[in-house]
C-alpha positions as CSV (number, residue, x, y, z in Angstrom):
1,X,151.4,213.6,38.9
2,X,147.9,211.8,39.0
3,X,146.1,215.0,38.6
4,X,148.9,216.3,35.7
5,X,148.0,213.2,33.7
6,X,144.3,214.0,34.3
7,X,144.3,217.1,33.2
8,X,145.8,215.6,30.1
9,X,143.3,213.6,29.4
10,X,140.7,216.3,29.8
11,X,142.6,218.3,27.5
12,X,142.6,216.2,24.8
13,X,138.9,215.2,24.8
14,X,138.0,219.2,24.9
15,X,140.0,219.8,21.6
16,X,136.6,220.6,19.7
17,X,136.1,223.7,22.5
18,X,137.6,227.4,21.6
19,X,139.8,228.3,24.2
20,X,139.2,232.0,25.3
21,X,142.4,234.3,25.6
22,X,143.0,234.3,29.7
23,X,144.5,237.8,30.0
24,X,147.1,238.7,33.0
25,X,145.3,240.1,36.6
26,X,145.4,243.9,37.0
27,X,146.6,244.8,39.8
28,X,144.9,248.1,39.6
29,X,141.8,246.8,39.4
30,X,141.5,245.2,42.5
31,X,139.2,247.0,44.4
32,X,139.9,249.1,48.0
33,X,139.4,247.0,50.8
34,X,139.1,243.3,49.4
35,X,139.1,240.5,50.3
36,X,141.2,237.1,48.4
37,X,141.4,233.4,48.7
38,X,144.3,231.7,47.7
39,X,143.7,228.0,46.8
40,X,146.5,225.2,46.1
41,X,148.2,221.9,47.3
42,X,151.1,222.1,49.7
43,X,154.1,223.6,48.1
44,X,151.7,224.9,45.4
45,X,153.2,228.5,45.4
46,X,150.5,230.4,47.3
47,X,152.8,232.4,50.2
48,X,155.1,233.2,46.7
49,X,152.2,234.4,45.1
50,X,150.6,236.9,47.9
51,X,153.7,238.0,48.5
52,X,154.4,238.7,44.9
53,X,150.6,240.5,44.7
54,X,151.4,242.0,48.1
55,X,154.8,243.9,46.7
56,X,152.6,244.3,43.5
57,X,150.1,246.7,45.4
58,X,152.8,248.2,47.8
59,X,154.1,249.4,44.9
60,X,151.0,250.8,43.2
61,X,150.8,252.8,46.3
62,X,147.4,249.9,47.3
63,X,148.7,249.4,50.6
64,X,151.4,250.5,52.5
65,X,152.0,248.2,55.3
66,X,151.0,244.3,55.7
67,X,150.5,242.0,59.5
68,X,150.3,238.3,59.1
69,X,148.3,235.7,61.4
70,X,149.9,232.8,60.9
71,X,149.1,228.9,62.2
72,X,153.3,228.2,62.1
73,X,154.8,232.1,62.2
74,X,156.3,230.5,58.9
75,X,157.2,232.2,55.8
76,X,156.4,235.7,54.3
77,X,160.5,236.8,56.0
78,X,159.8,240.6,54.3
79,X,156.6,241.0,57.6
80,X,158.8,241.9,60.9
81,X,157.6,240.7,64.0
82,X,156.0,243.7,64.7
83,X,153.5,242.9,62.2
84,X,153.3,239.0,63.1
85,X,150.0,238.3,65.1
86,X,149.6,235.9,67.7
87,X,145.4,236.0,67.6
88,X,142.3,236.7,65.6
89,X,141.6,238.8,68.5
90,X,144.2,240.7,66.6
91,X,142.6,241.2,64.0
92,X,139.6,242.5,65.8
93,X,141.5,244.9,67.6
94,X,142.7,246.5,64.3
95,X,139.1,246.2,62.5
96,X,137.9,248.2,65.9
97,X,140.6,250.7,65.3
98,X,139.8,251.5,61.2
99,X,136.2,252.3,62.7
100,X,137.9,255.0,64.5
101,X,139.7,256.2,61.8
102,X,136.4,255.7,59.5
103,X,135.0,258.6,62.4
104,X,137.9,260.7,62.3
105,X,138.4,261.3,58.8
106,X,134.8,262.4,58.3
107,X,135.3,265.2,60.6
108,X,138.7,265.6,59.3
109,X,139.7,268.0,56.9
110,X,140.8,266.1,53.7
111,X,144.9,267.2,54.2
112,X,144.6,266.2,58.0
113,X,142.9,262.3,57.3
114,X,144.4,259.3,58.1
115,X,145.4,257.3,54.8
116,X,146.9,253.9,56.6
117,X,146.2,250.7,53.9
118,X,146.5,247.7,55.6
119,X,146.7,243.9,54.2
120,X,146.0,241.4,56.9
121,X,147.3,237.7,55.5
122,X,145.9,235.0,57.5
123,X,147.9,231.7,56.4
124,X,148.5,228.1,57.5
125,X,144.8,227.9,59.8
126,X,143.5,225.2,58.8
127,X,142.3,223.8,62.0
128,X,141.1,227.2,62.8
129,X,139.1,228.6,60.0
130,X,135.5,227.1,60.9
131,X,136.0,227.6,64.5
132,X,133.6,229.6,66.3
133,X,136.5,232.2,67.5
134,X,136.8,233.0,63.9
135,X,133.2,233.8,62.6
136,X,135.0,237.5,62.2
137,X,135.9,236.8,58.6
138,X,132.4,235.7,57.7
139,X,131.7,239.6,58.8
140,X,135.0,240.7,57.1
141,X,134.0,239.1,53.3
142,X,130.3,240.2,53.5
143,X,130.6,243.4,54.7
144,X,134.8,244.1,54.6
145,X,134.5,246.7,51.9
146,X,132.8,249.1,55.0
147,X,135.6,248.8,57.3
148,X,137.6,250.8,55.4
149,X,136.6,253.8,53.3
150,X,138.8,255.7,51.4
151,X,141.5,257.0,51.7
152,X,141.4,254.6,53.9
153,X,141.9,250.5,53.0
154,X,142.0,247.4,54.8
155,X,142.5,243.8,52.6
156,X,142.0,240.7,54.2
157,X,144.5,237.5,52.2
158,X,143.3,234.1,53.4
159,X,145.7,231.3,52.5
160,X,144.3,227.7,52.4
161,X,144.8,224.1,50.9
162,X,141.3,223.0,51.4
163,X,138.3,225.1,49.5
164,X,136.0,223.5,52.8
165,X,138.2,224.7,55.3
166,X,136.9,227.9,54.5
167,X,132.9,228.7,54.8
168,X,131.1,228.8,51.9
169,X,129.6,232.3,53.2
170,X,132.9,233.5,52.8
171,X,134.0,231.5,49.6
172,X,130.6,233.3,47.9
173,X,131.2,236.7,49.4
174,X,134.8,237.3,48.7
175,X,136.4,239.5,45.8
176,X,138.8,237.2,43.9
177,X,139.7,234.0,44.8
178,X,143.4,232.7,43.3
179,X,144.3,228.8,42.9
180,X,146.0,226.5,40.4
181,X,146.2,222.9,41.1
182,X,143.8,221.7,43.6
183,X,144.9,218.4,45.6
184,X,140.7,216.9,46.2
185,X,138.9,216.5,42.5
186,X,135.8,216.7,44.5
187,X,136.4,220.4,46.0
188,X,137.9,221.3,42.7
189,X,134.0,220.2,41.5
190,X,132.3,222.7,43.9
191,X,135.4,225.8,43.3
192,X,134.2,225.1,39.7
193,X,130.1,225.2,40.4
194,X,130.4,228.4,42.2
195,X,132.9,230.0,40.5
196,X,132.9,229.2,36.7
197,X,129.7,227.8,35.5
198,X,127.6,231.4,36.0
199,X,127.8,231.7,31.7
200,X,126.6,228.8,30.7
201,X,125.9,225.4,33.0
202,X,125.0,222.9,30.1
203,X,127.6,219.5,29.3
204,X,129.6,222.0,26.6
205,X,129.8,225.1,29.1
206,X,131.1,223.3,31.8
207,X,133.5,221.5,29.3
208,X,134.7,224.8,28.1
209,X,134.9,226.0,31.7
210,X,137.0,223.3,32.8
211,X,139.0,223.7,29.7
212,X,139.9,227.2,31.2
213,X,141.3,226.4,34.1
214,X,143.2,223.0,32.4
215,X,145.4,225.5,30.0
216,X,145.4,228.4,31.9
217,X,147.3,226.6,35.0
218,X,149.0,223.9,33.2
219,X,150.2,227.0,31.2
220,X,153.5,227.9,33.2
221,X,155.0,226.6,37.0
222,X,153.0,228.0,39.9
223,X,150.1,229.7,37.3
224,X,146.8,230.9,39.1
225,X,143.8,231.3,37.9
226,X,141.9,234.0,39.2
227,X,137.9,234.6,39.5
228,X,137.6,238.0,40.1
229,X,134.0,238.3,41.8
230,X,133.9,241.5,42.0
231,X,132.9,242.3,38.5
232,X,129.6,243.6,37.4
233,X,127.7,242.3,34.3
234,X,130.0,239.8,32.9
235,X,129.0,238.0,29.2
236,X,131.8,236.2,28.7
237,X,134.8,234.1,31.4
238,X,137.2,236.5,29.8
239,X,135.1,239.4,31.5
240,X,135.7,237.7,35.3
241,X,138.7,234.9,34.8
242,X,142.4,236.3,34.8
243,X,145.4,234.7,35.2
244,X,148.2,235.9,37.8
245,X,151.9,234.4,38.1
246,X,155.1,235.4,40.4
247,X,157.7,237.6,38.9
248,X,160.2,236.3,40.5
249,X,162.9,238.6,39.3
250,X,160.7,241.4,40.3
251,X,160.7,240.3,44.1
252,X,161.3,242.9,46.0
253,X,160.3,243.5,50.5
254,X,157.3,245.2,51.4
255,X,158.5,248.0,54.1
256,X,156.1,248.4,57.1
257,X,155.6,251.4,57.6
258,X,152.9,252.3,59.9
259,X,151.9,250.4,63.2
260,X,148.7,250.0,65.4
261,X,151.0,249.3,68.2
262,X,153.2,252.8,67.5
């Protein structure tokens, strides 16, 4: 409620600022292979809205099966247990195994090579994230997009209510990072310095910026504003901001269909 009535406040005092037009996400733009943060207080909707994006691409044909690492085994009830992981060493074990494929389907003729599109969702790790035994996903967001080549694909979903909780090698390096309300003003500061003051740093851009993500997520329940990173030569925060919200009458279970373990 503190931050609501903030946010308020902030609104009101940018009223001279134009507000760009914050147009929906494309799923069919995110790009093979990526790798997402998804940012917001406790209860703030982020296992709705991966699994929402999750169904999303399953149904674009993006990916076609999804595991999940998670700290409490909690949530996500459409990922059997056959796709629950116990360890990063997990998640090793199947980045090991798309190098294979990687091998195979250059020698492969193109009706014989493997087309397996994997999301890996990493959620409730708080405690785990900067540990030493999971360095891995500093590896996975600089150089993710080479684990998997077409027709290949391998997306990595990291799920957090701290922005610090996850390194800022990884925060720089990934391809779009999701989040609506942010619970710490201070890491909602540092989301907004490397994220949405690239156009224009002076007192009035970082108004406007912040004036962004103010409507944009105070704009319907469980809104998230998304920086898509992975976009080349952007002018404007129209060209790189989105916004992405739940369907929930469109909620459907991703089927599994493929399995390391098979």
């Amino acid at each position: 409620m503190e931050q609501l009535y903030l946010i308020r406040i902030m609104l009101k005092n940018d009223e001279d600022l134009v507000m760009p037009k914050i147009e929906n996400m494309k799923v069919d733009d995110i790009p093979n292979s990526a790798t997402i943060i998804c940012l917001a207080k406790r209860r703030g909707g982020k296992s709705t809205i991966v699994e929402y994006l999750m169904n999303e691409l399953y149904e674009k044909g993006k990916i076609d099966q999804a595991y999940l690492l998670s700290g409490t085994d909690a949530g996500f009830e459409c990922i059997d247990k056959e796709h629950r992981l116990k360890d990063i060493e997990e998640v090793e074990e199947i980045i090991e195994n798309y190098k294979l494929f990687n091998e195979f389907n250059k020698i492969a003729d193109k009706k014989d090579k493997i087309k397996i599109k994997t999301m890996v969702i990493l959620d409730d790790l708080a405690l785990e994230l900067k540990s030493k035994k999971f360095n891995i996903l500093e590896s996975i967001a600089t150089n993710g997009r080479h684990c998997a080549y077409k027709p290949l694909s391998l997306s990595f979903v990291i799920l957090s209510q701290s922005l610090t909780k996850i390194s800022r090698v990884v925060r720089l390096n990934t391809d779009i990072i999701m989040f609506n309300m942010i619970a710490s003003m201070r890491e909602l500061e540092i989301l907004f310095d490397e994220n949405m003051y690239l156009l224009d740093s002076s007192i009035k851009g970082k108004r406007l910026a912040r004036k962004v993500y103010n409507e944009t997520i105070c704009e319907d329940d469980f809104m998230f504003l998304c920086i898509e990173n992975y976009r080349q030569n952007v002018r404007t925060h129209t060209d790189y901001i989105k916004k992405f919200k739940a369907d929930m009458n469109k909620k459907r279970k991703i089927k599994c269909i493929t399995s390391f373990n098979g």
